[in-house]
DRENMIFI-226472 format. One record per residue (C-alpha): residue number from 0; chain; x, y, z. Coordinates in nm, 3 decimals, padded with zeros to 5 digits. Layout:
<r NUM,A,<X,Y,Z>>
...
//
This chain:
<r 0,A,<08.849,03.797,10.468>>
<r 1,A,<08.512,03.646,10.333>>
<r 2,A,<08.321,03.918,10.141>>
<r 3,A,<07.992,04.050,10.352>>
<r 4,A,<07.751,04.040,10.066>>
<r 5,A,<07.862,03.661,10.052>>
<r 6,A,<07.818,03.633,10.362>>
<r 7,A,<07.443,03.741,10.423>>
<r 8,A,<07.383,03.516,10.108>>
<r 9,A,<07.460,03.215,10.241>>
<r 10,A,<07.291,03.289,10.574>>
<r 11,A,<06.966,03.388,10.316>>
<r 12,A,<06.971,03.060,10.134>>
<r 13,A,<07.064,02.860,10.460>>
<r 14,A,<06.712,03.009,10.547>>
<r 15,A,<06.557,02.893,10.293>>
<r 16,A,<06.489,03.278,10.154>>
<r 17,A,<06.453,03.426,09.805>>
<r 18,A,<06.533,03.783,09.721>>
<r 19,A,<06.189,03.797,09.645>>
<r 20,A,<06.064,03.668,09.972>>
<r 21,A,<06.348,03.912,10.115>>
<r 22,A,<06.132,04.260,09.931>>
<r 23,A,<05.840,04.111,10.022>>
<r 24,A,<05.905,04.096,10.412>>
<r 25,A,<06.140,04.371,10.457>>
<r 26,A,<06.025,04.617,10.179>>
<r 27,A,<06.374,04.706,10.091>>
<r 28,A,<06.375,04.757,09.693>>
<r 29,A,<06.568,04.465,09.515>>
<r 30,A,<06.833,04.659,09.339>>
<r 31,A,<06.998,04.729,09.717>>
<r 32,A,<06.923,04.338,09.813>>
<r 33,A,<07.118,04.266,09.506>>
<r 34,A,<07.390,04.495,09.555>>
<r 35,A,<07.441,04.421,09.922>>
<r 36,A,<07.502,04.071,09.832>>
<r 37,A,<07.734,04.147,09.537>>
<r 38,A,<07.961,04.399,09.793>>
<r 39,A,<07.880,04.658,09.542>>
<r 40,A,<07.831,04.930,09.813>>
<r 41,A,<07.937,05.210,09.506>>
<r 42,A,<07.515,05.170,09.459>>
<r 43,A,<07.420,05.332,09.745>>
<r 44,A,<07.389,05.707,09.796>>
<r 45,A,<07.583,05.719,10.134>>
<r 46,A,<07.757,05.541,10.388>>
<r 47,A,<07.477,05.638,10.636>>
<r 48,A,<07.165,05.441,10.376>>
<r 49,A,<07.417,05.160,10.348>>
<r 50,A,<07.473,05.098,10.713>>
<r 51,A,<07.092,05.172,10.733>>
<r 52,A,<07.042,04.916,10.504>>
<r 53,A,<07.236,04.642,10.647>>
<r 54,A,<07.115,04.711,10.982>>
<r 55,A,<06.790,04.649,10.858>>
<r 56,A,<06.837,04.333,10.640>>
<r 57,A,<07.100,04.199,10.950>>
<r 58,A,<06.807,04.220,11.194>>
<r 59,A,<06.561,04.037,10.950>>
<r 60,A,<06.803,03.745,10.895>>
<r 61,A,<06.847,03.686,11.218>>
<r 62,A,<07.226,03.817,11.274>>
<r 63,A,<07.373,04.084,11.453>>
<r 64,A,<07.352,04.472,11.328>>
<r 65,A,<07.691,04.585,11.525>>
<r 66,A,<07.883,04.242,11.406>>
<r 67,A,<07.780,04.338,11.021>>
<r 68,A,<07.850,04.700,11.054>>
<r 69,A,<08.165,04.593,11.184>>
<r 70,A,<08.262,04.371,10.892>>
<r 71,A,<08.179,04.640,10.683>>
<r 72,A,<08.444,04.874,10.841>>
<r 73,A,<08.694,04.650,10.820>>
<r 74,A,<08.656,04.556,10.434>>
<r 75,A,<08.662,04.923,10.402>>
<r 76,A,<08.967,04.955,10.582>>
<r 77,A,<09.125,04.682,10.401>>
<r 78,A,<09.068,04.797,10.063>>
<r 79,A,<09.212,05.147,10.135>>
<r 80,A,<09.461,05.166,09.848>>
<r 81,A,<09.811,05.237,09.952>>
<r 82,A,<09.992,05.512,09.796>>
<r 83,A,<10.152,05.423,09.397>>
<r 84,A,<10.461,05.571,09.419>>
<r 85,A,<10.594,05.325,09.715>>
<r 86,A,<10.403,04.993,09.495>>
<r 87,A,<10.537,05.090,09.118>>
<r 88,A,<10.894,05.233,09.072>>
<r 89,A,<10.931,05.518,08.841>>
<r 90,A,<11.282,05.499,08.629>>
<r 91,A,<11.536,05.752,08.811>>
<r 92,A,<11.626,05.903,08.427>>
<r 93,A,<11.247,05.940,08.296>>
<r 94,A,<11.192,06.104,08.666>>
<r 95,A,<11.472,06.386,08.642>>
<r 96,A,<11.347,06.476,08.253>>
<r 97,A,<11.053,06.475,08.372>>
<r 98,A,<11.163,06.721,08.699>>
<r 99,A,<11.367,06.935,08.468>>
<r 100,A,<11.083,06.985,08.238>>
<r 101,A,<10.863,07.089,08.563>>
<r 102,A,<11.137,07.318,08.683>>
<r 103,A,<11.106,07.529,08.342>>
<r 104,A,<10.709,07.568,08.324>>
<r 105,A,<10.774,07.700,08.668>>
<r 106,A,<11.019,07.929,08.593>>
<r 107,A,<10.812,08.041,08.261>>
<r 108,A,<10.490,08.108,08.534>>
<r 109,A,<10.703,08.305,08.745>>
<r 110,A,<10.863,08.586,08.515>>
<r 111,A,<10.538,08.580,08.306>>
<r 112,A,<10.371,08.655,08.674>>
<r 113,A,<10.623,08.891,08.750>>
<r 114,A,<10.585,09.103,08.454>>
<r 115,A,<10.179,09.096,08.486>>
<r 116,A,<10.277,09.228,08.864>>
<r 117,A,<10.438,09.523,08.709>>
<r 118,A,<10.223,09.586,08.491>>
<r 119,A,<09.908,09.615,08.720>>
<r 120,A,<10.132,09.841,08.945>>
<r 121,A,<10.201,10.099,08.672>>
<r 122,A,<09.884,10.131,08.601>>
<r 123,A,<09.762,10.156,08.939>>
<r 124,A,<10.027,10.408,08.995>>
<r 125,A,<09.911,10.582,08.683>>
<r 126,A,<09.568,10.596,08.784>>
<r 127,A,<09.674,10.698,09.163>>
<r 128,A,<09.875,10.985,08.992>>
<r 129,A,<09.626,11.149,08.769>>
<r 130,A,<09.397,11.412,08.953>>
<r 131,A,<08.998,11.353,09.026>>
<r 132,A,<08.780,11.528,08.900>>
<r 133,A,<08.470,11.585,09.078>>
<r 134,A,<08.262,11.344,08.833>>
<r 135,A,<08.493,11.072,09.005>>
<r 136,A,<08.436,11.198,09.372>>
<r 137,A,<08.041,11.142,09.302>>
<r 138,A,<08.108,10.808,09.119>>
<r 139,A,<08.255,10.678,09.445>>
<r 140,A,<08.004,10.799,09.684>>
<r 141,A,<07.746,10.640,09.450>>
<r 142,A,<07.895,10.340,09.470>>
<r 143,A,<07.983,10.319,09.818>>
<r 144,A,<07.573,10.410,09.886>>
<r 145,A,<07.508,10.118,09.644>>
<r 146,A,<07.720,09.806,09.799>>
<r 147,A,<07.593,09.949,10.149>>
<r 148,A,<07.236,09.936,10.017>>
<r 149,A,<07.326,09.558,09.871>>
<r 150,A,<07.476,09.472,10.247>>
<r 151,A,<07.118,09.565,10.431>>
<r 152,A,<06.908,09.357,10.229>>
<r 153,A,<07.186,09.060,10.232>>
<r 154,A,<07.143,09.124,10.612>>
<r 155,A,<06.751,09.150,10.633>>
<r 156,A,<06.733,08.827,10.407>>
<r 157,A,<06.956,08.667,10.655>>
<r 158,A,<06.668,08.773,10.928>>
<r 159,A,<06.398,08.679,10.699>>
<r 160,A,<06.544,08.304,10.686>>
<r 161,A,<06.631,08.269,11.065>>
<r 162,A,<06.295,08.379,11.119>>
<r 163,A,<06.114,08.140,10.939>>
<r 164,A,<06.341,07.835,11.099>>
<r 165,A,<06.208,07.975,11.411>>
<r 166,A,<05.888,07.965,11.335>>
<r 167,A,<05.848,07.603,11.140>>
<r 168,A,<05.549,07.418,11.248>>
<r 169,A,<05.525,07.188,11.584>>
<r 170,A,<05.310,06.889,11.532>>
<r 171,A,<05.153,06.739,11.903>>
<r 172,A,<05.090,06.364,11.906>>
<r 173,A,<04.853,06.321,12.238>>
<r 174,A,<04.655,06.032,12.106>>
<r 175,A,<04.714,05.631,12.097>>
<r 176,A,<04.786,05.683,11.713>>
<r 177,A,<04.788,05.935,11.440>>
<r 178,A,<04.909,06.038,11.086>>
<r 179,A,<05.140,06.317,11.059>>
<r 180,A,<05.205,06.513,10.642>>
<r 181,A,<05.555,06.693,10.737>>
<r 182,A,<05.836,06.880,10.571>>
<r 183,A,<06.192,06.834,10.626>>
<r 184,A,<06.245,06.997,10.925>>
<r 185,A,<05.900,07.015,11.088>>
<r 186,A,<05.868,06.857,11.442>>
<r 187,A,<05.649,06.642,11.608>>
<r 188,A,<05.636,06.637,11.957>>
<r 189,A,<05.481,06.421,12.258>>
<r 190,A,<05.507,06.370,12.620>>
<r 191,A,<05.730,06.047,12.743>>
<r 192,A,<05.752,06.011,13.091>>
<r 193,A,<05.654,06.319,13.166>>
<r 194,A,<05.948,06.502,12.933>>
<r 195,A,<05.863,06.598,12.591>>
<r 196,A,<06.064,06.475,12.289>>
<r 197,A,<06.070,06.591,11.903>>
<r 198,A,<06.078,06.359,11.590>>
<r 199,A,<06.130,06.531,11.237>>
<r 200,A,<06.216,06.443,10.878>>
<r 201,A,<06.606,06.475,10.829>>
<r 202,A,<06.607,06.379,10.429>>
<r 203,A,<06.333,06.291,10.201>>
<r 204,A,<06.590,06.152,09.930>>
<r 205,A,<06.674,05.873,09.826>>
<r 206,A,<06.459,05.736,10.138>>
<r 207,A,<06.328,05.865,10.401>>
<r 208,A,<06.513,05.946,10.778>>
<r 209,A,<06.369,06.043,11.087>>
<r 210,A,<06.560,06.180,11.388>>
<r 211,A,<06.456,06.235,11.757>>
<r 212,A,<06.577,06.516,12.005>>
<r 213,A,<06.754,06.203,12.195>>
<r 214,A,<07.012,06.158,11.914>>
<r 215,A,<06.834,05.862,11.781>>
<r 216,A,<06.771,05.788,11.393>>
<r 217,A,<06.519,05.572,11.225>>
<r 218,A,<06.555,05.519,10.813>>
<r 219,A,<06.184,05.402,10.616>>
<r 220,A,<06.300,05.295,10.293>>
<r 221,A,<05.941,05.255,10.095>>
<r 222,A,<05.595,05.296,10.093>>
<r 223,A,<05.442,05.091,10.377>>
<r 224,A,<05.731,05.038,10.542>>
<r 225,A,<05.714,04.963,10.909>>
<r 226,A,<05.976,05.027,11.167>>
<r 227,A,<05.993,05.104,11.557>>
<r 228,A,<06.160,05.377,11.713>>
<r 229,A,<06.347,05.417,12.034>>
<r 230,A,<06.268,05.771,12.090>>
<r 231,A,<06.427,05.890,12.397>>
<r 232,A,<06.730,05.635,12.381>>
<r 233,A,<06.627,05.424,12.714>>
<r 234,A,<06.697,05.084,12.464>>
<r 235,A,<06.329,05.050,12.415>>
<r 236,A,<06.094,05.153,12.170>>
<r 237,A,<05.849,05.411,12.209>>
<r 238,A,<05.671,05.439,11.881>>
<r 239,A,<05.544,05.203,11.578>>
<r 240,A,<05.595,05.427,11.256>>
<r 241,A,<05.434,05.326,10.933>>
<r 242,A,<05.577,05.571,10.578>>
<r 243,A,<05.239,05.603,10.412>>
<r 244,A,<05.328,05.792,10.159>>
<r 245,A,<05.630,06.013,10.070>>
<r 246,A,<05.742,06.281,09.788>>
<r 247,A,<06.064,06.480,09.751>>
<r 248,A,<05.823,06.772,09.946>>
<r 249,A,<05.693,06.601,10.213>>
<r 250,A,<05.635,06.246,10.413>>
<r 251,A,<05.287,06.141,10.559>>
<r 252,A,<05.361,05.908,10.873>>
<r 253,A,<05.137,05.717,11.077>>
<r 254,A,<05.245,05.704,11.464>>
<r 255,A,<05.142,05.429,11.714>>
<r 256,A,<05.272,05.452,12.060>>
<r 257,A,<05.408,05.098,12.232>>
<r 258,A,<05.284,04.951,12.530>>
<r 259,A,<05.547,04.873,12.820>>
<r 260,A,<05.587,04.730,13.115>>
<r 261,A,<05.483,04.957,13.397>>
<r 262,A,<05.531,04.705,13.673>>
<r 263,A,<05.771,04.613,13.896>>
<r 264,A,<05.581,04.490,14.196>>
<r 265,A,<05.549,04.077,14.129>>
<r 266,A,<05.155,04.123,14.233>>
<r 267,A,<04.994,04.299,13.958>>
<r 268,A,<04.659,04.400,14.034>>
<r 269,A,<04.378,04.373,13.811>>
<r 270,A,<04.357,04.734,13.752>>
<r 271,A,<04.605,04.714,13.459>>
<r 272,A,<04.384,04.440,13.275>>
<r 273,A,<04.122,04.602,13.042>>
<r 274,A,<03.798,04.392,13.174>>
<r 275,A,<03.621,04.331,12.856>>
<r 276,A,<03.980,04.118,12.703>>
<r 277,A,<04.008,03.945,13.053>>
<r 278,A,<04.041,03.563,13.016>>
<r 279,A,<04.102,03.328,13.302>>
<r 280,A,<04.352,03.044,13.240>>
<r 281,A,<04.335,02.906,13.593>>
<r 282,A,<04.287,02.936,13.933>>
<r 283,A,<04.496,02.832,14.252>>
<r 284,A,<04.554,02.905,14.614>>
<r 285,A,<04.926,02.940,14.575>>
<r 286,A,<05.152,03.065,14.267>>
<r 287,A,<05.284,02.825,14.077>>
<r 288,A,<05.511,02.894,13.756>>
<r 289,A,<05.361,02.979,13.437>>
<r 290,A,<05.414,02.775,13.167>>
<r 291,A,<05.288,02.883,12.806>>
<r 292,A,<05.357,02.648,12.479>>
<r 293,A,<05.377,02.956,12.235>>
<r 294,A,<05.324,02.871,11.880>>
<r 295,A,<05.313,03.026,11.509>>
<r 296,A,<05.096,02.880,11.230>>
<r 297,A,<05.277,03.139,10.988>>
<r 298,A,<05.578,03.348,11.006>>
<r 299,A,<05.531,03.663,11.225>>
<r 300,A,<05.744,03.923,11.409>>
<r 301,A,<05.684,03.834,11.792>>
<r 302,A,<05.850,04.003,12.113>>
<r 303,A,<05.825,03.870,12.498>>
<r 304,A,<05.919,03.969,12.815>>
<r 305,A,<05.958,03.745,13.114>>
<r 306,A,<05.929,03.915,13.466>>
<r 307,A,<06.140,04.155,13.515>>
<r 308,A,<06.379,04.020,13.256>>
<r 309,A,<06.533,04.161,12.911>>
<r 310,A,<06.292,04.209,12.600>>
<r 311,A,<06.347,03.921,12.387>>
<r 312,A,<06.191,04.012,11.966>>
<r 313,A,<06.263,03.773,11.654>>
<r 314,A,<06.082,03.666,11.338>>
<r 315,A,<05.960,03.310,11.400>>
<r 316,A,<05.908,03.093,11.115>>
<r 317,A,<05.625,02.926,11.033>>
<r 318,A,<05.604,02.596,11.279>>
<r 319,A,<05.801,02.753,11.542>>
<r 320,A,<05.738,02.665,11.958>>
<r 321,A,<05.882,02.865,12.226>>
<r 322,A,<05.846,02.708,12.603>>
<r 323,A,<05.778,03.017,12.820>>
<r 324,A,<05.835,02.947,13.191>>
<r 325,A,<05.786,03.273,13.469>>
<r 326,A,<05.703,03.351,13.804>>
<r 327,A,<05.472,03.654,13.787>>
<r 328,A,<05.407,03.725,13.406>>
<r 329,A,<05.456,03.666,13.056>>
<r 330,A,<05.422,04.034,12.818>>
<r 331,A,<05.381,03.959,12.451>>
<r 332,A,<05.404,04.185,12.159>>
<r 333,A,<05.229,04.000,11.844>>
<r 334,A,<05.251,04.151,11.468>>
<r 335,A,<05.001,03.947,11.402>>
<r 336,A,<04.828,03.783,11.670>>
<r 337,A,<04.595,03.581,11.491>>
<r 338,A,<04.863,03.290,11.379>>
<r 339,A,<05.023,03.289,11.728>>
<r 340,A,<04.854,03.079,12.024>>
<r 341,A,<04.967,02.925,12.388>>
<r 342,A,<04.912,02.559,12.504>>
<r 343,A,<04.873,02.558,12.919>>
<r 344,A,<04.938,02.222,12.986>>
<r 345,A,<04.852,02.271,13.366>>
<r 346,A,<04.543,02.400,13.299>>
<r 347,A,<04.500,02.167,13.000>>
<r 348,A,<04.413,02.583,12.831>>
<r 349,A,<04.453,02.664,12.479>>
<r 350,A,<04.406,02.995,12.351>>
<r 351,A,<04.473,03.185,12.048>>
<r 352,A,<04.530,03.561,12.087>>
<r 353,A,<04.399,03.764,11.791>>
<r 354,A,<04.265,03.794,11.447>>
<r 355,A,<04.469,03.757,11.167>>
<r 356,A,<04.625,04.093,11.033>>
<r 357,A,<04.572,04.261,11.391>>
<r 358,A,<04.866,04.392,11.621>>
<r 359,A,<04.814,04.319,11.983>>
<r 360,A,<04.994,04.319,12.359>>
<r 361,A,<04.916,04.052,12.572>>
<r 362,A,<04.992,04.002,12.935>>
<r 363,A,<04.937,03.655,13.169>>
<r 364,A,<04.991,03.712,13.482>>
<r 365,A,<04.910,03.616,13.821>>
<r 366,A,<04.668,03.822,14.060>>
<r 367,A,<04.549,03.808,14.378>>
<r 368,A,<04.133,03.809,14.405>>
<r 369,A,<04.031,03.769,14.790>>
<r 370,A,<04.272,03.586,14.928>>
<r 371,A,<04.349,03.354,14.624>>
<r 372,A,<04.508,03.376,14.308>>
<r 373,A,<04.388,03.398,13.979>>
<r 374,A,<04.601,03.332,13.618>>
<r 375,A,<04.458,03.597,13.357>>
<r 376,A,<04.506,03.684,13.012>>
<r 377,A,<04.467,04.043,12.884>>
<r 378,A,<04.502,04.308,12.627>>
<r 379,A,<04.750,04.571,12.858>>
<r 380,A,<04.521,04.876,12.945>>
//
């Protein structure tokens, strides 16, 4: 079976990729880089960080996270030592000196046993025997009023702590974005869909792991770190967190929510447009199909939707063209919009979407204005 750390290496340098270009555009610290690629997976502090880990690096290569974490299992499986006494056999006259000599330390343990036994009975019977005196009578009471004295307070304690779980603090995130400084433990809640869900701080060590009240799990493993989270589990993410800053006390955590696709209906009106981004790419009595020449001066996270179809999200290189071809709309998520732009060629339009550094949604999409149709360009409202 080829080793999984030699794997992701060769994929790595097939890219092109250093270890330090790795750190650089996944933040992972280099000792795990360097110890995922050497299979030693003794480094790491659990099996949880490790599958964390190569769920994260997977993704940024370009592979698939449930095909590595499978690999994984199945080295782990195979090196499951199998039991010595059925690979190396033990001489049959060595084994019974060895038995007899095991037979006589447990015989020795069991008379010396016995006669302790005895002897803690005749002294219990002694002491049963002799008569109390009334000294002894208030010596018991007094101690039976002590250990039911030590009992209440173990019990109020008990209270004490339940009652302080209860009442741990309850963060609300109502605006676009916001930075939340939480304990382990302390919730932050918002509205989804009209149903509120929690997020909260699982560990703070050796990296950082949040959890949602939908089962899901999200790790940040440094300062800076970014990382989207599919909150409520409906396969698409809800929330763009950013680990500012963390301690073994406490994390601060900046939240940004992610725009969707509300829309169903292959007419979109211009309501959903925000009017100051609008741009108009063209204009036409009939829809005809969109088709956008996307490209990346640098290498940038980008994400796109066509119609009504799947979410499609990579890391393009530098150089890279996609040919984008819909009926109704194109949705783009940029991580940095100001290195990706779209060539028209029916419109002979170019545009470029951003500034450099800035993280934008963009929708083109056809709409109908009095009778005709229009092909715009906007932030999504």
């Amino acid at each position: 079976m080829e080793p999984l750390g030699l794997y992701l290496k060769q994929v790595r340098e097939g890219k092109k990729l250093t270890i330090d270009k790795v750190i650089e555009d996944t933040f992972i610290m280099k000792k795990f880089i360097l110890a995922i690629e050497d299979d030693d997976f003794s480094s790491f502090p659990g099996e949880a960080y490790l599958k964390g880990f190569l769920r994260n690096y997977g993704e940024y290569l370009g592979l698939d996270p449930a095909d590595l974490i499978s690999r994984y299992e199945r080295i782990k499986m195979s090196e499951t030592p199998s039991p010595t006494e059925l690979l190396i056999p033990k001489p049959k006259a060595f084994f019974s000196r060895v038995l007899v000599v095991i037979l006589i330390v447990l015989l020795v343990i069991a008379l010396l046993a016995g006669v302790g036994a005895a002897v803690i009975m005749m002294n219990h019977t002694a002491a049963e025997s002799s008569p109390k005196t009334i000294a002894d009578v208030k010596s018991e009471k007094e101690k039976a009023r002590t250990e039911k004295k030590k009992n209440l307070l173990i019990k109020e304690k008990k209270r004490d702590s339940s009652s302080a779980e209860d009442k741990s603090k309850v963060f609300t995130f109502e605006t676009e974005a916001d930075n939340f400084t939480v304990k382990k433990g302390e919730k932050i809640s918002f509205t989804l869909d009209d149903k509120t869900y929690s997020i909260w701080v699982s560990e703070l060590e050796p990296t950082v792991i949040l959890e949602s009240s939908a089962g899901g799990q999200l790790f940040l493993i440094a300062n800076g770190f970014t990382n989207k989270f599919d909150v409520n589990g409906d396969k698409k993410e809800d929330l763009e967190v950013v680990l500012n800053y963390w301690t073994d006390k406490n994390a601060t955590i900046g939240l940004k929510r992610i725009a969707n696709s509300l829309w169903s209906d292959s007419n979109i009106d211009s309501e959903f447009f925000l009017p100051d981004t609008i741009e108009i790419i063209g204009e036409s009595t009939d829809k005809s199909e969109i088709v956008a020449m996307i490209s990346l001066s640098e290498m940038s996270y980008l994400k796109y939707q066509i119609d009504n179809n799947s979410e499609i999200e990579n890391t393009f290189n530098a150089g890279a063209v996609l040919e984008l071809k819909a009926k109704d709309r194109i949705i783009l998520w940029m991580a940095n919009s100001g290195v990706v732009s779209a060539d028209f060629p029916a419109y002979n339009k170019r545009v470029v979407f951003g500034e450099k550094g800035k993280v934008d949604v963009k929708i083109i999409a056809w709409t109908k204005n009095n009778g005709n149709y229009s092909l715009q360009m906007s932030s999504l409202n």
